[in-house]
NUTIVO-278757 format. One line per 2 residues: number of its first residue (from 0); their letters; for each residue x, y, z of C-alpha. Coordinates in Angstrom, 1 decimal. Layout:
<pts>
NUM = A = X Y Z; ... .
</pts>
This chain:
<pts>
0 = XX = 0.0 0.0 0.0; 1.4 3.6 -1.2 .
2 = XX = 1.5 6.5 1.2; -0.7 8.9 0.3 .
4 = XX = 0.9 12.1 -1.4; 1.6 15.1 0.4 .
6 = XX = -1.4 17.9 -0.9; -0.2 20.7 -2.4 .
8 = XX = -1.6 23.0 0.4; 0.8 21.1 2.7 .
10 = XX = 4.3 21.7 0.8; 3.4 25.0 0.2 .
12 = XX = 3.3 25.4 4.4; 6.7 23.5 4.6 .
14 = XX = 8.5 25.4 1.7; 7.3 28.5 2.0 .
16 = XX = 8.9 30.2 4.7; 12.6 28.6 3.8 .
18 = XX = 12.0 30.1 0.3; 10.5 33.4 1.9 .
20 = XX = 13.3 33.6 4.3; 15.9 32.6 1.7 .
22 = XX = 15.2 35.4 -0.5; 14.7 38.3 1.7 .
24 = XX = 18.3 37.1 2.6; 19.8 37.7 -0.7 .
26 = XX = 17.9 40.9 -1.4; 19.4 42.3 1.7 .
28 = XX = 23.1 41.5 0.5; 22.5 42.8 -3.0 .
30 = XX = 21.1 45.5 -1.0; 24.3 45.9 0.9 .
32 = XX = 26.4 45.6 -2.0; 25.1 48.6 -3.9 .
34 = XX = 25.3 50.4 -1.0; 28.7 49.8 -0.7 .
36 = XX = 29.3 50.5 -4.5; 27.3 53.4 -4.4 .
38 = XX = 29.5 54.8 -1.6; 32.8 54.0 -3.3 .
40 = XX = 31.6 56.4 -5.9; 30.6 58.7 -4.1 .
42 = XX = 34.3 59.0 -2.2; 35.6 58.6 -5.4 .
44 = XX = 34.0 61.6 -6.9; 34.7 63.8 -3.8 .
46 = XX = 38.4 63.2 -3.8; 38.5 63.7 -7.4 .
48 = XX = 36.8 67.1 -7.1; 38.7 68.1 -4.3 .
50 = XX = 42.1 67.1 -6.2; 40.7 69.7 -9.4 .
52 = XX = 40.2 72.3 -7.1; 43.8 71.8 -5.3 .
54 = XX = 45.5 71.7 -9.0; 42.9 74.9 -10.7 .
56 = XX = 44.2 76.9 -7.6; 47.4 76.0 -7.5 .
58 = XX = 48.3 76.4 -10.9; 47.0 80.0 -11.3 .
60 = XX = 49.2 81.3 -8.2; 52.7 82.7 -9.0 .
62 = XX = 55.8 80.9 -8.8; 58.0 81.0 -5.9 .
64 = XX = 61.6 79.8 -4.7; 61.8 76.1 -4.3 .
66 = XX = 63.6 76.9 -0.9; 60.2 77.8 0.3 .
68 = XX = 57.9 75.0 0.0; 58.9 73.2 3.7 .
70 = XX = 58.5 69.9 4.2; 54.9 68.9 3.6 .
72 = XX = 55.0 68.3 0.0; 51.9 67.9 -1.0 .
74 = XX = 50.5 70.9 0.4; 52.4 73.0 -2.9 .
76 = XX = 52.2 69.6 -5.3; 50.8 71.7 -8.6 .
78 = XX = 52.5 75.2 -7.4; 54.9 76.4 -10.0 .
80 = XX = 58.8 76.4 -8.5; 61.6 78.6 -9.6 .
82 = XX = 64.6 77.4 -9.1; 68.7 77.6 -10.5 .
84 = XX = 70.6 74.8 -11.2; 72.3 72.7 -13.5 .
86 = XX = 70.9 69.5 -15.9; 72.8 66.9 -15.7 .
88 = XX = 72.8 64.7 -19.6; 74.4 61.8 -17.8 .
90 = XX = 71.4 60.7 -15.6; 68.0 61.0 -18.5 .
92 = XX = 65.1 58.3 -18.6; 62.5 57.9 -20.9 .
94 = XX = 59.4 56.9 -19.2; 57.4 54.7 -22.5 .
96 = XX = 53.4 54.6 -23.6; 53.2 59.1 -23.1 .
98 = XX = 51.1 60.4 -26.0; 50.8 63.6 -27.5 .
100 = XX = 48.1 64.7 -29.7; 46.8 61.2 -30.3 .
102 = XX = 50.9 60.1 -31.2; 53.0 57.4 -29.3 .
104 = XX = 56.0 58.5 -27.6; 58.1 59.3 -24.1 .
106 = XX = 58.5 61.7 -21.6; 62.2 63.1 -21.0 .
108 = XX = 63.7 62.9 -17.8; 66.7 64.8 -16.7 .
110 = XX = 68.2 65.0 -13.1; 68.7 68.6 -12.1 .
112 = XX = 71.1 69.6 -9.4; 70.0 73.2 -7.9 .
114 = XX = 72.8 75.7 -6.0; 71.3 74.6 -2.8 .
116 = XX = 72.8 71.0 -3.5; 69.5 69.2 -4.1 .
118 = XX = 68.9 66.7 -6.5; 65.7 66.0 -8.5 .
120 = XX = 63.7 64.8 -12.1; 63.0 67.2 -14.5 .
122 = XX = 60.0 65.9 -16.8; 61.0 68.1 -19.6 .
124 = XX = 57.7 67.1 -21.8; 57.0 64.9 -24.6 .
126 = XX = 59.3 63.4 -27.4; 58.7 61.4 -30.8 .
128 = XX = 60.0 57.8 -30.4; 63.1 56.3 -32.3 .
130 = XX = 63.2 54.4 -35.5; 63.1 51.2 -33.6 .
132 = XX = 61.9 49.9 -29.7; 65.7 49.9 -29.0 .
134 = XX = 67.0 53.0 -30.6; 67.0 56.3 -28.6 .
136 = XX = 64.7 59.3 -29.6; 66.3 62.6 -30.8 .
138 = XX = 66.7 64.2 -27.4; 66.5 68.3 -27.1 .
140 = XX = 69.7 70.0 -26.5; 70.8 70.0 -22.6 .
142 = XX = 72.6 72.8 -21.7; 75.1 72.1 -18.7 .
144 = XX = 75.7 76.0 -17.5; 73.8 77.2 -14.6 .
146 = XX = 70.1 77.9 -15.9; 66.8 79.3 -13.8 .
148 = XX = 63.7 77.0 -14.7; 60.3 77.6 -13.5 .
150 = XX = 58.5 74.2 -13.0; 55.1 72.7 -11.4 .
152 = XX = 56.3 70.5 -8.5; 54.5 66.9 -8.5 .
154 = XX = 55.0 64.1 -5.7; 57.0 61.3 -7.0 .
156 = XX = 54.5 58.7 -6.3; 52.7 60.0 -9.4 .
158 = XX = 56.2 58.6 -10.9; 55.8 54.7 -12.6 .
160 = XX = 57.5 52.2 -10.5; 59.0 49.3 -12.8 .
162 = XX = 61.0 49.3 -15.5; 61.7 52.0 -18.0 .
164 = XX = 64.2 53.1 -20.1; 67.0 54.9 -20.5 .
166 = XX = 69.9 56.0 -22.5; 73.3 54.7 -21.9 .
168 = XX = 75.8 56.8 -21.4; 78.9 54.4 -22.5 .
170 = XX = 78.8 55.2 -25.9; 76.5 52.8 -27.9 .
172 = XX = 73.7 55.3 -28.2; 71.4 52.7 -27.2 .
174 = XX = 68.2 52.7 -24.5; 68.9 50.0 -21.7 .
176 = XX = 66.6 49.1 -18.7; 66.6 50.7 -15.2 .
178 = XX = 64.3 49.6 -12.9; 61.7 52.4 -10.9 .
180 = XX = 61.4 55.9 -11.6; 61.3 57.2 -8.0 .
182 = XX = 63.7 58.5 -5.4; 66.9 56.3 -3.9 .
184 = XX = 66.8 53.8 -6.9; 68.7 54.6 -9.6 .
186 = XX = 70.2 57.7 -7.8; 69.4 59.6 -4.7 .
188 = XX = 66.8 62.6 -5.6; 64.3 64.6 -3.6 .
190 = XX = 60.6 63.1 -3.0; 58.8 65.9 -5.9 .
192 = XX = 60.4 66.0 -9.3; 59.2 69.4 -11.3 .
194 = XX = 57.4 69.2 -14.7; 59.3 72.0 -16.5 .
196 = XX = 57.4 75.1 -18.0; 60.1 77.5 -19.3 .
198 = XX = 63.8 77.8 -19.1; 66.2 80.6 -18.8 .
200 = XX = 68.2 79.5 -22.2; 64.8 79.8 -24.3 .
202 = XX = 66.8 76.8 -26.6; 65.5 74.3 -23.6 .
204 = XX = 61.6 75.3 -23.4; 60.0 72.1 -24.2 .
206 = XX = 58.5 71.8 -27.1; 55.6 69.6 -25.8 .
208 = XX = 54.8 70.2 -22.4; 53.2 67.6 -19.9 .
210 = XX = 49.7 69.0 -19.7; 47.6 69.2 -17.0 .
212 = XX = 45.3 66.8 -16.4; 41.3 67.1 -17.0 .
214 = XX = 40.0 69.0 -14.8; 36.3 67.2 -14.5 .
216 = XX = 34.8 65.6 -11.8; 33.7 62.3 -14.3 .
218 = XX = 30.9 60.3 -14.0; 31.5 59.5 -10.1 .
220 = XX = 28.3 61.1 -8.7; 26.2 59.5 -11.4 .
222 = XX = 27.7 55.8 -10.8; 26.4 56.5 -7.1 .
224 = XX = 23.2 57.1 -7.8; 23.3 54.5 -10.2 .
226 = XX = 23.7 52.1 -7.6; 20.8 53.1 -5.4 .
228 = XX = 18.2 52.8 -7.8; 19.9 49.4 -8.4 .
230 = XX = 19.3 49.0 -4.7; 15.7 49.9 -5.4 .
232 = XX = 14.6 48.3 -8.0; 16.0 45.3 -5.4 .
234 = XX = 13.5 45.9 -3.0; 11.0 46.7 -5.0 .
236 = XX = 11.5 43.3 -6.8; 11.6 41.5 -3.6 .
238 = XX = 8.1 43.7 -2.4; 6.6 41.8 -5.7 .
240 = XX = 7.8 38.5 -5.1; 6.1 38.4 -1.4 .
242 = XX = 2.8 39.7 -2.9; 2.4 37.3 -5.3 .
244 = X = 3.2 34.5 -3.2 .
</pts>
C-alpha cells in the first residue's frame, strides 16, 4: 500500500517560509552591496573634485623659490617652482606609452642639481620615439651652464615604478633598462620631481609640455546614484515577489 501524497496546500506550508526567508536574505546582501558601491563612488568623486580644485588653484598662483615650500610636499604639489641649477645629460630616462596629440611616444627625464645642493627629475615634456623599440629618440639639447627654470612641483609617487628606459651613457647610443622611476633607486633625488614650464636659455623650453590633467569631476556622482536605484529596484523586486506568493 502507497503512502498517500503530500497535498499541495501542505508543501506549500513547509517550503514557503525557507524560500520566503531565503530570498529576503539575498535581497538584503544585494542591497548591501550597492550600497557599498554606491559609496565607493561617491568618495571617489569627492576626492577627485577636491584634487581639481587643489590643481585649478594652485596652478594659477605665481611661482616661488623652491627653498620655500617646507617639508609637507603635498600641500604645494601643482604650485609652479623657480629654481637655479644645472641639468645633468648623464642621468635622462624615458618613461614609455606618453602620447601627445593622439601620437605614441616618451616623456624626457633629466636629473637637475640646484645651487642649494638638491637633486631631482626634470620631466621636460614629450618626445617622438626612435626608429626602432631599441633606438634612442632625438633628445632636445641640454645645456650644462647654470640655468633658472620655473617648473610645477609633482609628488614622486605620481612617478611609474617598474621598468623603463634609459639612454646609456657608455657610448653605444642605445636605450637600456633601469628599474623604478622614484627616489633612492637609480640615484638619490628629492621626493617631488618638477614638470618644467620654461627655461632661462629659451633653446630648452620644451617643445611639448606635460599637460595638466582634466579637470572634471567624471561620471562619479552619477555611478552613485546608479547604484541606489539598483538597490531599489532590489527591494522593489523582492516587495513583488512576497505579494504574489
Amino acid at each position: 500500500m502507497t503512502a498517500p501524497k503530500p497535498s499541495p496546500s501542505t508543501t506549500q506550508a513547509t517550503e514557503g517560509p525557507v524560500t520566503s526567508v531565503l530570498l529576503t536574505v539575498i535581497a538584503l546582501a544585494l542591497v548591501i552591496v550597492c550600497g557599498w558601491a554606491s559609496q565607493w563612488q561617491y568618495h571617489r568623486g569627492v576626492d577627485r573634485h577636491e584634487r581639481n580644485y587643489l590643481i585649478a588653484s594652485h596652478v594659477s598662483l605665481a611661482p616661488i623659490k623652491i627653498n620655500q615650500i617646507g617639508q609637507n610636499y603635498k600641500e604645494v604639489e601643482w604650485r609652479q617652482l623657480s629654481t637655479t641649477g644645472e641639468f645633468d645629460p648623464s642621468h635622462q630616462i624615458l618613461l614609455r606609452n606618453r602620447y601627445s596629440e593622439g601620437k605614441y611616444g616618451f616623456d624626457l627625464l633629466t636629473l637637475f642639481h640646484d645651487q642649494s645642493g638638491k637633486s631631482y627629475w626634470i620631466d621636460r615634456g614629450w618626445i617622438a620615439p626612435g626608429a626602432t623599440a631599441t633606438d634612442p629618440p632625438q633628445l632636445p639639447r641640454t645645456s650644462v651652464t647654470t640655468v633658472s627654470i620655473v617648473g610645477r612641483l609633482r609628488l614622486e609617487n605620481s612617478l611609474p615604478q617598474g621598468s623603463f628606459f634609459a639612454v646609456s651613457n657608455e657610448g653605444s647610443k642605445k636605450l637600456i633598462s633601469k628599474w623604478n622611476a622614484q627616489s633612492n633607486t637609480t640615484v638619490k633625488t628629492e621626493k617631488y620631481y618638477l614638470d618644467l614650464i620654461s627655461v632661462s636659455d629659451a633653446t630648452m623650453n620644451p617643445k611639448a609640455p606635460v599637460v595638466l590633467p582634466e579637470l572634471t569631476d567624471g561620471p562619479h556622482m552619477a555611478y552613485a546614484l546608479q547604484w541606489l536605484f539598483f538597490a531599489g529596484l532590489v527591494i522593489y523586486g523582492r516587495f513583488l515577489l512576497r505579494r504574489t506568493r
